[in-house]
N, C-alpha and C positions, 0 to 999 in steps of 0.2 A: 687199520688206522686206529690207535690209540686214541681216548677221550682226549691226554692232551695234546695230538698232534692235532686232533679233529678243532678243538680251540685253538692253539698257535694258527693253523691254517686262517683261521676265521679272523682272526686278531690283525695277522699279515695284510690281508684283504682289507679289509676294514679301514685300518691306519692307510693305506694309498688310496682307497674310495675317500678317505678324509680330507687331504691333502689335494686329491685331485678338485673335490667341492670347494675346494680355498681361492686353487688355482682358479676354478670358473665365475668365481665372484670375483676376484680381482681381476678379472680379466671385463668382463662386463660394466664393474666399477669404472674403470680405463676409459668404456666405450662411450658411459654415460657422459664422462665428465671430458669428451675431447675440443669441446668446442670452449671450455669452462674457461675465462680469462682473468677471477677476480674470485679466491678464495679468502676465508675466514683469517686464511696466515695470512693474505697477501700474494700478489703476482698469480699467475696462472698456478690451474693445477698441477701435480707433479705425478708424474706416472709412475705407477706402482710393478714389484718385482714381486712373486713367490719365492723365498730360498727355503730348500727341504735339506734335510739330511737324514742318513740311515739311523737307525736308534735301536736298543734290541728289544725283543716281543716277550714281555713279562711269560709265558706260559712256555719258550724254551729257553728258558736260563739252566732248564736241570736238567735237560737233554744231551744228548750225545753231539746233537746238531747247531748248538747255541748260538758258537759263534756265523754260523752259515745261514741261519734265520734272522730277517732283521727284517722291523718295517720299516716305515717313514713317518718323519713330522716335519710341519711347517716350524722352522726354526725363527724367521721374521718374516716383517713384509715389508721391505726397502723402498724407498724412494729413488725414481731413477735419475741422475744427478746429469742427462744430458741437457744441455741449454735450450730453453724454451724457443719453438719456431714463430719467427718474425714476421707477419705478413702487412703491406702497407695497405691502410684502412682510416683513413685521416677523418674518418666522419661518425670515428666508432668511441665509444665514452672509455675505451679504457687506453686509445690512443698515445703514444709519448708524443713529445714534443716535435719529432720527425716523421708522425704519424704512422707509425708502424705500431702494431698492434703483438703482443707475447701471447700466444698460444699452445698448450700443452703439445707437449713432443710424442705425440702418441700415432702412430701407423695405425688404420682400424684393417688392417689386412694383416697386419703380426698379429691384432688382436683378439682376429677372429680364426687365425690359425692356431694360436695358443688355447682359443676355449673347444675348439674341434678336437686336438689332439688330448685336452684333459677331458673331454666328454668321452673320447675312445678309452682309456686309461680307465676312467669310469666304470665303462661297459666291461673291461675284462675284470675289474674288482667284482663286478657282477658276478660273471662266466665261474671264474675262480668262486667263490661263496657259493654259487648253484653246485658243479661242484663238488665241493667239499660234503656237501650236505647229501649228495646223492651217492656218493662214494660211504659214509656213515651211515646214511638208508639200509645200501646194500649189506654193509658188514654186520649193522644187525639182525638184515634176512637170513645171513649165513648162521649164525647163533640160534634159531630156531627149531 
């Protein structure tokens, strides 16, 4: 393993350990605010989306492998544009007229599946980076 494949590796890693720490904050953000009925903009919260996409990893652009190396970046972080859940609540201060009350559209069982599955995503940017680093241990045991 080459210095910069031993960087690209780390780079790789890194940018999905990045992305996946995005993901776990907005995911938790979601969780905090689901009961939330009366933000700064107005109306209930609005539940939030991670979009990533592929991008390439500055350390294999001069590689043979370039285009087959790519990390990941959070490219935004959307709002989810389903309509707020209605529950009747005629005694609650943020009540319409029909007394139904707007509640962010947020499932806390996607929510807590989505920071599970980014916490495991996590754990192998981990795996990956140990790794690397032990594969580059070795290679300079062998140069001895």
């Amino acid at each position: 393993m080459s210095t910069m494949d031993f960087f690209t590796a780390m780079e790789v890693s890194a940018s999905g350990m990045s992305a996946e720490r995005t993901r776990m904050n907005v995911a938790a953000s979601n969780l905090a605010n689901a009961q939330t009925t009366q933000t700064a903009a107005g109306g209930p919260y609005q539940r939030r989306d991670v979009v990533m996409a592929a991008v390439d990893v500055p350390g294999a652009r001069n590689t043979q492998f370039a285009q087959a190396v790519r990390g990941v970046a959070v490219t935004q972080i959307s709002p989810d544009t389903t309509a707020p859940r209605l529950e009747y609540d005629p005694g609650h201060p943020q009540a319409n007229a029909s007394g139904y009350v707007a509640y962010p559209n947020i499932n806390p069982v996607e929510e807590m599946v989505d920071m599970i599955t980014a916490s495991r995503a996590y754990e192998a940017g981990i795996t990956s980076m140990s790794t690397a680093v032990n594969m580059a241990e070795r290679a300079l045991g062998i140069g001895r």
